[in-house]
PyMOL Python script that loads the backbone (N, CA, C, O; Angstrom):
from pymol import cmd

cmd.read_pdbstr("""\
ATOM      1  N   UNK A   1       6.612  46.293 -69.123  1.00  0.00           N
ATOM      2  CA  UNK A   1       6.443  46.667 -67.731  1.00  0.00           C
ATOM      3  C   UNK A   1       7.649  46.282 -66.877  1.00  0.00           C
ATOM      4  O   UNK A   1       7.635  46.875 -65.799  1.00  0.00           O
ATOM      5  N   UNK A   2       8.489  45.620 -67.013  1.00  0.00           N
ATOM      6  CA  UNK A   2       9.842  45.252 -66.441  1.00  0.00           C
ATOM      7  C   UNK A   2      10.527  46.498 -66.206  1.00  0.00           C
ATOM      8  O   UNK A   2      11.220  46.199 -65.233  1.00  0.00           O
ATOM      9  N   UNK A   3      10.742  47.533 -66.435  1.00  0.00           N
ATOM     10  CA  UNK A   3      10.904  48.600 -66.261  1.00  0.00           C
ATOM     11  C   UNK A   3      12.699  48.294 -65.520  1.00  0.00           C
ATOM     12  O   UNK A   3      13.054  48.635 -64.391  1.00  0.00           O
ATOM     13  N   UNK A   4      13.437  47.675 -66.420  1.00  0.00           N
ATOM     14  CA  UNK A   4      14.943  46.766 -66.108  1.00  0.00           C
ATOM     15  C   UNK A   4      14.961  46.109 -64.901  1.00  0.00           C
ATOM     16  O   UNK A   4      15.983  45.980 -64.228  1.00  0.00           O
ATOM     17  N   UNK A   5      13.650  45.599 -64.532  1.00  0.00           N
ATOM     18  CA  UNK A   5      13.510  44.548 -63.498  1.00  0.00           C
ATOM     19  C   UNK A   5      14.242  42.998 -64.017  1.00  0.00           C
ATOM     20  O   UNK A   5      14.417  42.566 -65.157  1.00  0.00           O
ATOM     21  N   UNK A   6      14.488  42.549 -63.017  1.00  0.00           N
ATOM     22  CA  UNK A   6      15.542  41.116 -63.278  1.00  0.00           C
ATOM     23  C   UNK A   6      15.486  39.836 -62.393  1.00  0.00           C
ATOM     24  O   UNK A   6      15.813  39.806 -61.206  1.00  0.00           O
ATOM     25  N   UNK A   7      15.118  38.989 -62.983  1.00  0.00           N
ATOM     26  CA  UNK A   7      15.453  37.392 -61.696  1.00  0.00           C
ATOM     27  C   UNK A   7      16.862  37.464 -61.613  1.00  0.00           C
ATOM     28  O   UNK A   7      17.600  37.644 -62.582  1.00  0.00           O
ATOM     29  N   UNK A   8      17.083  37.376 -60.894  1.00  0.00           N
ATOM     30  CA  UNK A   8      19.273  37.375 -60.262  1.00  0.00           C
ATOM     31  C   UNK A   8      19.650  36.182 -59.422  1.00  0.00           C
ATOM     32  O   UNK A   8      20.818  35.799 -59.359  1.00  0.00           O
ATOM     33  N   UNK A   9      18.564  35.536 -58.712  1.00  0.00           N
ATOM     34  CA  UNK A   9      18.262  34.025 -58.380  1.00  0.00           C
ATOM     35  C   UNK A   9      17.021  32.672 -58.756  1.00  0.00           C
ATOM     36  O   UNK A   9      15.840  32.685 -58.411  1.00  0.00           O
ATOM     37  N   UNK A  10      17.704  31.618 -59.522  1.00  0.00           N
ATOM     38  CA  UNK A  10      17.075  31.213 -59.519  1.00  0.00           C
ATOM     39  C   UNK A  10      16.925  29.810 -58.586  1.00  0.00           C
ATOM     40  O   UNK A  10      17.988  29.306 -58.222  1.00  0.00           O
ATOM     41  N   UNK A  11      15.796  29.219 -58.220  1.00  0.00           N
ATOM     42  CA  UNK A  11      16.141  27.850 -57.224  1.00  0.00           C
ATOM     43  C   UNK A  11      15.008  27.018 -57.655  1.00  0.00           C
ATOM     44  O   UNK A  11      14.120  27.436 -58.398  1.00  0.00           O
ATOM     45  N   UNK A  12      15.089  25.283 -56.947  1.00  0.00           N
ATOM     46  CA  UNK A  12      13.681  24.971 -57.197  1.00  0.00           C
ATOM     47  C   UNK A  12      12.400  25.323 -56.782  1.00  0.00           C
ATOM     48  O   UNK A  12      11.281  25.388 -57.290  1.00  0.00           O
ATOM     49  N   UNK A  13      12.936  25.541 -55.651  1.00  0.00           N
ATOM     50  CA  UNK A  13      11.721  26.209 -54.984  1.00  0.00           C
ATOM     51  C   UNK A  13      11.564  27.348 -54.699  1.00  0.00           C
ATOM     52  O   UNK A  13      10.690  27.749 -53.930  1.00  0.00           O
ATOM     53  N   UNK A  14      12.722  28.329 -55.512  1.00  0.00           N
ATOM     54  CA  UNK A  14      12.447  29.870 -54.392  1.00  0.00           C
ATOM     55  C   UNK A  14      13.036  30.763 -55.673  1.00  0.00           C
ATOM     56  O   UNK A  14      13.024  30.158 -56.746  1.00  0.00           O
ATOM     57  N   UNK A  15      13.470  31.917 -55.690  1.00  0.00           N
ATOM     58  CA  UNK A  15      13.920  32.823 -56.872  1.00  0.00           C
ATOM     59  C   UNK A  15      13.932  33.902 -56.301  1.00  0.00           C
ATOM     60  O   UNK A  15      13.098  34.116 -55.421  1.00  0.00           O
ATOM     61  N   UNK A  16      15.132  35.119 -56.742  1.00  0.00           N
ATOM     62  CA  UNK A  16      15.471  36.551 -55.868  1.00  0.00           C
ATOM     63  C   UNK A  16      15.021  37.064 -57.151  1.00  0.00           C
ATOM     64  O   UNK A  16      15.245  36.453 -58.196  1.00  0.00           O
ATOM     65  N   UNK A  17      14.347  38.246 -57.102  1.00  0.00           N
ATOM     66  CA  UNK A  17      14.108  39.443 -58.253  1.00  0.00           C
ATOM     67  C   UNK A  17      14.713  40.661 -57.970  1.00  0.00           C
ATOM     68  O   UNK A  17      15.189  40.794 -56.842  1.00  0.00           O
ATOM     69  N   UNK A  18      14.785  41.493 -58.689  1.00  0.00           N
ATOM     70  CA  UNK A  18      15.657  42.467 -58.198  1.00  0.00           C
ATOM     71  C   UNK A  18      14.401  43.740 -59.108  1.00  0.00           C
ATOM     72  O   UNK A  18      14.545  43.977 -60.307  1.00  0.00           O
ATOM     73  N   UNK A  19      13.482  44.278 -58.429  1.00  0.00           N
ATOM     74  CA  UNK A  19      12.970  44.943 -59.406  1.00  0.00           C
ATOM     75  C   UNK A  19      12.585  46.224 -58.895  1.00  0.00           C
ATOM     76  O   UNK A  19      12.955  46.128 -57.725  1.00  0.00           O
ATOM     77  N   UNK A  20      11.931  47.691 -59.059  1.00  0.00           N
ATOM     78  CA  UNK A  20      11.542  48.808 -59.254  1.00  0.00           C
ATOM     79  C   UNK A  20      11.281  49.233 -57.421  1.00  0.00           C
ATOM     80  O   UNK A  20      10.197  48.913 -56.933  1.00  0.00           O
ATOM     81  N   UNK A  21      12.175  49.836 -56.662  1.00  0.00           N
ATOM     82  CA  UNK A  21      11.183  49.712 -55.179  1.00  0.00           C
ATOM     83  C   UNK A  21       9.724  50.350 -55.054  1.00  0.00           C
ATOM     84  O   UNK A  21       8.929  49.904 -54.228  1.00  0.00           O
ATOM     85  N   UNK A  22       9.459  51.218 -55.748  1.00  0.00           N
ATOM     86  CA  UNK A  22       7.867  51.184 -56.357  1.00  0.00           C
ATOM     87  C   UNK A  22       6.901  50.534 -56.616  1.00  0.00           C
ATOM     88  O   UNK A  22       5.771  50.950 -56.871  1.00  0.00           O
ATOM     89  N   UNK A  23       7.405  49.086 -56.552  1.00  0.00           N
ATOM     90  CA  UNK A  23       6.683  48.140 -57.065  1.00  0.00           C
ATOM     91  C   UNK A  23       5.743  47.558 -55.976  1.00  0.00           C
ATOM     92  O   UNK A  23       6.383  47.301 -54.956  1.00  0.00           O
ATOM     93  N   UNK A  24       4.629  47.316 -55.895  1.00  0.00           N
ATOM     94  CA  UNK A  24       3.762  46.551 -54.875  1.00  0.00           C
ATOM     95  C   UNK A  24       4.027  45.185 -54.814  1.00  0.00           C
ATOM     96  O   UNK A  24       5.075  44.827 -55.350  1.00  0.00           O
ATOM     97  N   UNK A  25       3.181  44.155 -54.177  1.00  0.00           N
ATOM     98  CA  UNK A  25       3.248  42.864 -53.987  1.00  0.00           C
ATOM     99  C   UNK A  25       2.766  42.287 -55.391  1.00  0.00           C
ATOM    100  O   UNK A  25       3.441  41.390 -55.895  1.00  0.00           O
ATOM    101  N   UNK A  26       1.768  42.702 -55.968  1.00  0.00           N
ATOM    102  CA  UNK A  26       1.434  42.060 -57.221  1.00  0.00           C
ATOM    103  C   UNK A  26       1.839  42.486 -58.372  1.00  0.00           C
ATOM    104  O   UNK A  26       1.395  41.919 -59.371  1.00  0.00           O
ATOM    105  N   UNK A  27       2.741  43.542 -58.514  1.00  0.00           N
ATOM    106  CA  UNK A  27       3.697  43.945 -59.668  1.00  0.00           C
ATOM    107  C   UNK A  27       4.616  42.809 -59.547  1.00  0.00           C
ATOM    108  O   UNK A  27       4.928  42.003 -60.424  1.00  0.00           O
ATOM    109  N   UNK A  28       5.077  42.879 -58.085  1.00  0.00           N
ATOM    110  CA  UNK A  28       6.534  41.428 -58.304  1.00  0.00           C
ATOM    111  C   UNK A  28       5.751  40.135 -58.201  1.00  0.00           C
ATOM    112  O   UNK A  28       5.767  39.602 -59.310  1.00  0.00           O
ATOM    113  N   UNK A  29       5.308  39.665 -57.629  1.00  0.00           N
ATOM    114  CA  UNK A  29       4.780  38.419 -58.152  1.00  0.00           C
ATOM    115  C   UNK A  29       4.448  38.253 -59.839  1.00  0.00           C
ATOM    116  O   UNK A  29       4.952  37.461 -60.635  1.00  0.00           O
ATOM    117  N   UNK A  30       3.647  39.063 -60.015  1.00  0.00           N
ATOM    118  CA  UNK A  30       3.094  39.228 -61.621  1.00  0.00           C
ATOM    119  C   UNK A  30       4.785  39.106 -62.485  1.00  0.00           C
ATOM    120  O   UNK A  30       4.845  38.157 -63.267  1.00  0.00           O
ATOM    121  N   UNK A  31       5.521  39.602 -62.425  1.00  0.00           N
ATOM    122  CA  UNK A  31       6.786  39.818 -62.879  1.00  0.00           C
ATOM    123  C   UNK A  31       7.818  38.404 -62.836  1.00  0.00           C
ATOM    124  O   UNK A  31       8.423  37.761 -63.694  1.00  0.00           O
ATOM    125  N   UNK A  32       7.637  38.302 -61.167  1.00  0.00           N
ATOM    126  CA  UNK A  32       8.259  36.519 -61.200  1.00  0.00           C
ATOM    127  C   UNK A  32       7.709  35.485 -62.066  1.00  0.00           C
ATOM    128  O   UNK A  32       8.439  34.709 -62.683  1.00  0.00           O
ATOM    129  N   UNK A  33       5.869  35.448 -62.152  1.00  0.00           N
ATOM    130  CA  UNK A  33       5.413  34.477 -62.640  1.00  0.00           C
ATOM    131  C   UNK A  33       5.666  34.547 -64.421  1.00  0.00           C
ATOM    132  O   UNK A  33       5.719  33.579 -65.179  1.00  0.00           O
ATOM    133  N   UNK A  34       5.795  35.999 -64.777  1.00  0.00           N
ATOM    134  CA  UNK A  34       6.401  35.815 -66.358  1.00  0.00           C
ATOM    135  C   UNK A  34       7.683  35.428 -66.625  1.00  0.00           C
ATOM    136  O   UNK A  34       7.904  34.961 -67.743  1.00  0.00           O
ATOM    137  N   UNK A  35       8.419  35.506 -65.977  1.00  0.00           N
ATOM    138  CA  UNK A  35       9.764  35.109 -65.775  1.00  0.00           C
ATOM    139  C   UNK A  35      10.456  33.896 -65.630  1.00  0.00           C
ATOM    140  O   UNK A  35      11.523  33.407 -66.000  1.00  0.00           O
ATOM    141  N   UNK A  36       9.453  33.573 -64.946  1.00  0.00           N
ATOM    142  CA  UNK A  36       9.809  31.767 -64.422  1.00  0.00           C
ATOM    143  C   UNK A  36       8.600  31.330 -63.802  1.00  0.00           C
ATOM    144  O   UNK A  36       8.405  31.398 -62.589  1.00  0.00           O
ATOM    145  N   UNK A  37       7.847  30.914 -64.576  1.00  0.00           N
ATOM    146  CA  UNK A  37       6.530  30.424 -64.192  1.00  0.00           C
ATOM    147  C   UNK A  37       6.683  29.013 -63.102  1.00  0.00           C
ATOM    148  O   UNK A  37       7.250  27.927 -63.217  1.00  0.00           O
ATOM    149  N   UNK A  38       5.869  29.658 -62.021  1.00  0.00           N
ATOM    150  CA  UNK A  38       5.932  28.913 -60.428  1.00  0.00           C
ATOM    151  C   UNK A  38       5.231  27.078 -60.752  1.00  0.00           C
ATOM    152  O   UNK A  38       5.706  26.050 -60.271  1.00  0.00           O
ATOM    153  N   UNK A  39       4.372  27.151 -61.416  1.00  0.00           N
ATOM    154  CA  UNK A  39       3.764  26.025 -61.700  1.00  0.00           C
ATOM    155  C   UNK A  39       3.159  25.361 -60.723  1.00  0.00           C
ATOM    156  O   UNK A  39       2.862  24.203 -61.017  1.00  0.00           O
ATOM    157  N   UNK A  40       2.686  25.970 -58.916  1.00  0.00           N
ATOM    158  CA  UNK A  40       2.138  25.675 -57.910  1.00  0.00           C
ATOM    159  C   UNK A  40       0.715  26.151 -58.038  1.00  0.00           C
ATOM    160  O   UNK A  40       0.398  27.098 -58.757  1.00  0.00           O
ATOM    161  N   UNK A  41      -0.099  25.475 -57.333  1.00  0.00           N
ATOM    162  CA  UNK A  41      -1.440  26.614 -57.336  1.00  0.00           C
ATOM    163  C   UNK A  41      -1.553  27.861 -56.842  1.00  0.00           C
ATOM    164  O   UNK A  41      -2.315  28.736 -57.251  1.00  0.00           O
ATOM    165  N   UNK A  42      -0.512  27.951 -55.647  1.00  0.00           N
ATOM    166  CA  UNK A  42      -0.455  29.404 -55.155  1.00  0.00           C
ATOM    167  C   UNK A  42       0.270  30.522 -55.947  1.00  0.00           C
ATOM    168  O   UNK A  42       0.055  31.729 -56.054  1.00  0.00           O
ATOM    169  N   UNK A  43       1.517  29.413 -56.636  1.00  0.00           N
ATOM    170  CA  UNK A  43       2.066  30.628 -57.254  1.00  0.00           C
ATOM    171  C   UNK A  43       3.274  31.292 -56.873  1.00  0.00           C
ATOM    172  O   UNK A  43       3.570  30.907 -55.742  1.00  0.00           O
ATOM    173  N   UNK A  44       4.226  32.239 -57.377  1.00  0.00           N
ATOM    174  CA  UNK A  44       5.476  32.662 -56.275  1.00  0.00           C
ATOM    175  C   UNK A  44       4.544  33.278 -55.104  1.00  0.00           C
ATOM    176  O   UNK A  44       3.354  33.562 -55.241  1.00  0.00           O
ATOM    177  N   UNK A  45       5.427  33.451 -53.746  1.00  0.00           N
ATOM    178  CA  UNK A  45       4.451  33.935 -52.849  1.00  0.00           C
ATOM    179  C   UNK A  45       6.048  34.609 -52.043  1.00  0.00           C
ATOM    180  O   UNK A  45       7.073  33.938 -51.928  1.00  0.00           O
ATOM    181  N   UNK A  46       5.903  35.899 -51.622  1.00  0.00           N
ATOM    182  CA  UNK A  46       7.147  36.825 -51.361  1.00  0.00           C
ATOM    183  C   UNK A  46       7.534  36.183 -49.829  1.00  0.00           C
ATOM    184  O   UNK A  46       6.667  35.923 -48.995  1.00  0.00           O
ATOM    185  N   UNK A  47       8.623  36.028 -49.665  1.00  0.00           N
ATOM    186  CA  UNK A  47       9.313  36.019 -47.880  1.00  0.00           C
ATOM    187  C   UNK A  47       8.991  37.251 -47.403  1.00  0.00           C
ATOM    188  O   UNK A  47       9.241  38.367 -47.860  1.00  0.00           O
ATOM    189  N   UNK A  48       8.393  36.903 -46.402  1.00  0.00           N
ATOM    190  CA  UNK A  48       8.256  37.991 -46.040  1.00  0.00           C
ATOM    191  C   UNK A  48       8.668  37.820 -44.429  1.00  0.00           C
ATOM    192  O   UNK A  48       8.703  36.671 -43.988  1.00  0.00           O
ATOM    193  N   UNK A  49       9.011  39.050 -43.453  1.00  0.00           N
ATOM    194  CA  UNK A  49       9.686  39.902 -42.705  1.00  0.00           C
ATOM    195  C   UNK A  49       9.529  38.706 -41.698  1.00  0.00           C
ATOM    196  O   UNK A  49       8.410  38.263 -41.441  1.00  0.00           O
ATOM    197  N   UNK A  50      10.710  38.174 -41.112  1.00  0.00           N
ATOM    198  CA  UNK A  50      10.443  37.428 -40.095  1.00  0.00           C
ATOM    199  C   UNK A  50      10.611  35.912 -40.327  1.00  0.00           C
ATOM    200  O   UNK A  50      10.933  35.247 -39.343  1.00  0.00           O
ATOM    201  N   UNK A  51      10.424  35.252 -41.568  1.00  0.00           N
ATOM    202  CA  UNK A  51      10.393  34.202 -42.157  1.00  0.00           C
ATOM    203  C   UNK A  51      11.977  33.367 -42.334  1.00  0.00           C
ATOM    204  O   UNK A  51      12.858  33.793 -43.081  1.00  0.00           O
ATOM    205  N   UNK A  52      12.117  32.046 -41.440  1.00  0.00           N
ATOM    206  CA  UNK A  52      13.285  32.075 -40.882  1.00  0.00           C
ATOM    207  C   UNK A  52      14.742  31.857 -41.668  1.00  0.00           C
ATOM    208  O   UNK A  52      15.901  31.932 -41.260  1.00  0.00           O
ATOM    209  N   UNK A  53      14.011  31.470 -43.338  1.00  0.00           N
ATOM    210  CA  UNK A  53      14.274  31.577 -44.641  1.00  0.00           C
ATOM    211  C   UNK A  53      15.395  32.929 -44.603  1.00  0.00           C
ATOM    212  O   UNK A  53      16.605  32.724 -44.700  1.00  0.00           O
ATOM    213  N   UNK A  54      14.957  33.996 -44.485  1.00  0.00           N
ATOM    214  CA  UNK A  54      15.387  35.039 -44.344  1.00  0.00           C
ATOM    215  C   UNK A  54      16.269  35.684 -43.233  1.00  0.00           C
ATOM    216  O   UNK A  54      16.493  36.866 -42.971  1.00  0.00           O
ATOM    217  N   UNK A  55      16.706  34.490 -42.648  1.00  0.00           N
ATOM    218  CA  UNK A  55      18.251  34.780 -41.755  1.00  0.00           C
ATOM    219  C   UNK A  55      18.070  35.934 -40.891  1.00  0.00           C
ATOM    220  O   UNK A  55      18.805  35.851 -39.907  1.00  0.00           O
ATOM    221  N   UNK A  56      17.454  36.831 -40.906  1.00  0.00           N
ATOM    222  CA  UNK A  56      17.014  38.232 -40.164  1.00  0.00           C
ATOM    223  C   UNK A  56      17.269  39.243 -41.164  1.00  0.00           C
ATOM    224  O   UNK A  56      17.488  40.435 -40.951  1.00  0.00           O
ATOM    225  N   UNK A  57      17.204  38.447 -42.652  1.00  0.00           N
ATOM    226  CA  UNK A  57      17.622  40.250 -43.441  1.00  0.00           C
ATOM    227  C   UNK A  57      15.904  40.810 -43.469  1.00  0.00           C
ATOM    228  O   UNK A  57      14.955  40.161 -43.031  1.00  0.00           O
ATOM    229  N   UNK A  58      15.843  42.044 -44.045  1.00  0.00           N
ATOM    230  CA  UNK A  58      14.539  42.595 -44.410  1.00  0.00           C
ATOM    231  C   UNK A  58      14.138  41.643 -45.778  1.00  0.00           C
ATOM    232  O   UNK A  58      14.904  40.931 -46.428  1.00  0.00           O
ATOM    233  N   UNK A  59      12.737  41.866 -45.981  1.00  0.00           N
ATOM    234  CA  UNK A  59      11.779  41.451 -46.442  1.00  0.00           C
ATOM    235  C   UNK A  59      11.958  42.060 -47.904  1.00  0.00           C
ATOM    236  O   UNK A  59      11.540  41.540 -48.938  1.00  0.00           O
ATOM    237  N   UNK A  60      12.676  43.295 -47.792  1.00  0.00           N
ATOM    238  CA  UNK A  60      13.090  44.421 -49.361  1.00  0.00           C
ATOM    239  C   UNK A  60      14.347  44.515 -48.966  1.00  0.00           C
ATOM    240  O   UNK A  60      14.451  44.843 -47.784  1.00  0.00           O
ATOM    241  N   UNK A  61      15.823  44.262 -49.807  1.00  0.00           N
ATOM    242  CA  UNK A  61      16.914  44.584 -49.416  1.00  0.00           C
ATOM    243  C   UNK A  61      17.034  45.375 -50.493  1.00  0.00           C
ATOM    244  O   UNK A  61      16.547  45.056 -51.577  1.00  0.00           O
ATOM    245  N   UNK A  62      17.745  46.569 -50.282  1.00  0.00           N
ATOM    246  CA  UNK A  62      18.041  47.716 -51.097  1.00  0.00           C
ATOM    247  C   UNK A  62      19.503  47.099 -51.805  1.00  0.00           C
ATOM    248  O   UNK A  62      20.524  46.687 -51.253  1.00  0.00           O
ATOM    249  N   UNK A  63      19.079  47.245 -53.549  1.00  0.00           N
ATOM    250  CA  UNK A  63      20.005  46.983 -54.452  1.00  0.00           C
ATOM    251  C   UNK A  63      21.426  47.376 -54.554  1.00  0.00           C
ATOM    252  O   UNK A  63      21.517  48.566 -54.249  1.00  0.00           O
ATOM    253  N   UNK A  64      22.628  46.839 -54.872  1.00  0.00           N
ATOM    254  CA  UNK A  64      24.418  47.763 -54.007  1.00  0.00           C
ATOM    255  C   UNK A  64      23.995  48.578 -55.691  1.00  0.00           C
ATOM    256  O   UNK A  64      24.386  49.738 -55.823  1.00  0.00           O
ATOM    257  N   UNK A  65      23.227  47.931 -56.869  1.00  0.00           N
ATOM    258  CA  UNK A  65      23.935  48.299 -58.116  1.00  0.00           C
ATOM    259  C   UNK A  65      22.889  50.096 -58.296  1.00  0.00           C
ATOM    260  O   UNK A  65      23.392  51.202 -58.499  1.00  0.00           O
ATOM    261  N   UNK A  66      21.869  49.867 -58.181  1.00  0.00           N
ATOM    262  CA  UNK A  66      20.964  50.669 -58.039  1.00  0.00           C
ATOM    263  C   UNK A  66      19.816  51.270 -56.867  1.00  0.00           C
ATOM    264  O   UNK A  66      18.597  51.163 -57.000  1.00  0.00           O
ATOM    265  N   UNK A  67      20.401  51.816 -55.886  1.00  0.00           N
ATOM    266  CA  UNK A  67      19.321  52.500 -54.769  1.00  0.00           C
ATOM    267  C   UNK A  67      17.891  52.725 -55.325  1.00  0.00           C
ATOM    268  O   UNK A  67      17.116  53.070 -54.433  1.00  0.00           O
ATOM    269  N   UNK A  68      17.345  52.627 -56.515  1.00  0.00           N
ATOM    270  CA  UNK A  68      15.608  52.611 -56.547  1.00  0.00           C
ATOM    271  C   UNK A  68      15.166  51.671 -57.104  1.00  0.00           C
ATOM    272  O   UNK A  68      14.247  51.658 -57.923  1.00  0.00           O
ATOM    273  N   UNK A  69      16.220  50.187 -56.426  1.00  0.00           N
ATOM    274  CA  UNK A  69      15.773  48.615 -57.298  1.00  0.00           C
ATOM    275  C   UNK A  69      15.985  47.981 -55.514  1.00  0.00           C
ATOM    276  O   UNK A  69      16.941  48.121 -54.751  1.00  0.00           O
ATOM    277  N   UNK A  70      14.831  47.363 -55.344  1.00  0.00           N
ATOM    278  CA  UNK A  70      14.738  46.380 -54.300  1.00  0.00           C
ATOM    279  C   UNK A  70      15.454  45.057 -54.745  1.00  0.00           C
ATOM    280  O   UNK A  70      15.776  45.085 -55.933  1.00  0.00           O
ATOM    281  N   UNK A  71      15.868  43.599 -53.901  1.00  0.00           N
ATOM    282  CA  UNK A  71      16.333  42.152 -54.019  1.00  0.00           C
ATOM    283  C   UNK A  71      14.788  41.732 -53.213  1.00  0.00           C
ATOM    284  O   UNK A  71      14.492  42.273 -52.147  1.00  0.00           O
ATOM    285  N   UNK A  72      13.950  40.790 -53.826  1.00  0.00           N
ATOM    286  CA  UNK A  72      12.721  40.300 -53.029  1.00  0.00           C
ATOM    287  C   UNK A  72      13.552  38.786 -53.173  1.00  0.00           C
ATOM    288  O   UNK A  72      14.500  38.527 -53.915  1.00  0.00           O
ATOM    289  N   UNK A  73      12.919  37.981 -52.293  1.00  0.00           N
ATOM    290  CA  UNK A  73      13.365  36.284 -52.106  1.00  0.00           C
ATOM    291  C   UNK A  73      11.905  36.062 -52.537  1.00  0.00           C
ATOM    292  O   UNK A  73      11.197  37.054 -52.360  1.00  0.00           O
ATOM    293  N   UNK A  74      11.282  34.969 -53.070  1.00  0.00           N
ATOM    294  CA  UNK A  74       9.857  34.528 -53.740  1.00  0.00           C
ATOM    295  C   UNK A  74      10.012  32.984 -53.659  1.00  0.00           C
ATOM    296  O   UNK A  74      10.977  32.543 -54.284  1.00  0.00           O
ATOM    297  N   UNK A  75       9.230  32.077 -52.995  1.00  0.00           N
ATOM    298  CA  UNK A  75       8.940  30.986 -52.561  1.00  0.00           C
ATOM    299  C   UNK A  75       8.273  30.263 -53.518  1.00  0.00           C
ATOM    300  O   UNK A  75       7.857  31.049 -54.370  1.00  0.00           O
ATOM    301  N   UNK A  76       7.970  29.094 -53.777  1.00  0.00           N
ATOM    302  CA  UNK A  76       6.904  28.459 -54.414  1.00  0.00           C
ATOM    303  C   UNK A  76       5.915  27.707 -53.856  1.00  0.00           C
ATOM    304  O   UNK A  76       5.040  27.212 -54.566  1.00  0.00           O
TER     305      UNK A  76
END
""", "prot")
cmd.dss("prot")
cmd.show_as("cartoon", "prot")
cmd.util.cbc("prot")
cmd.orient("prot")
């Protein structure tokens, strides 16, 4: 199901994926947690729009390598 989806950051607490822009909220989570298992009770949980983490970029930044691959930021 990776469908050439990719972690491209990893951190202690946070990780960038770079995967399918098709993808919903629980395709990429589901995808982070096989990847690099969060080991929190919540789990990766996405930045989302507004979150000050996120400097003012969007919440989905469109990929330079591939236009139908999103960059998500994922928290722990």
């Amino acid at each position: 199901m990776s469908d050439g989806a990719q972690v491209t950051k990893r951190g202690a607490l946070d990780m960038q994926v770079c995967v399918p822009k098709s993808w919903n909220d629980e395709q990429v989570k589901s995808f982070a947690d096989r990847n690099n298992l969060c080991g929190t009770e919540h789990g990766w949980q996405i930045r989302r729009q507004g979150d000050k983490a996120l400097a003012g970029c969007a919440e989905r930044v469109q990929c330079h390598d591939d236009p139908s691959f999103v960059h998500i930021m994922l928290d722990a």
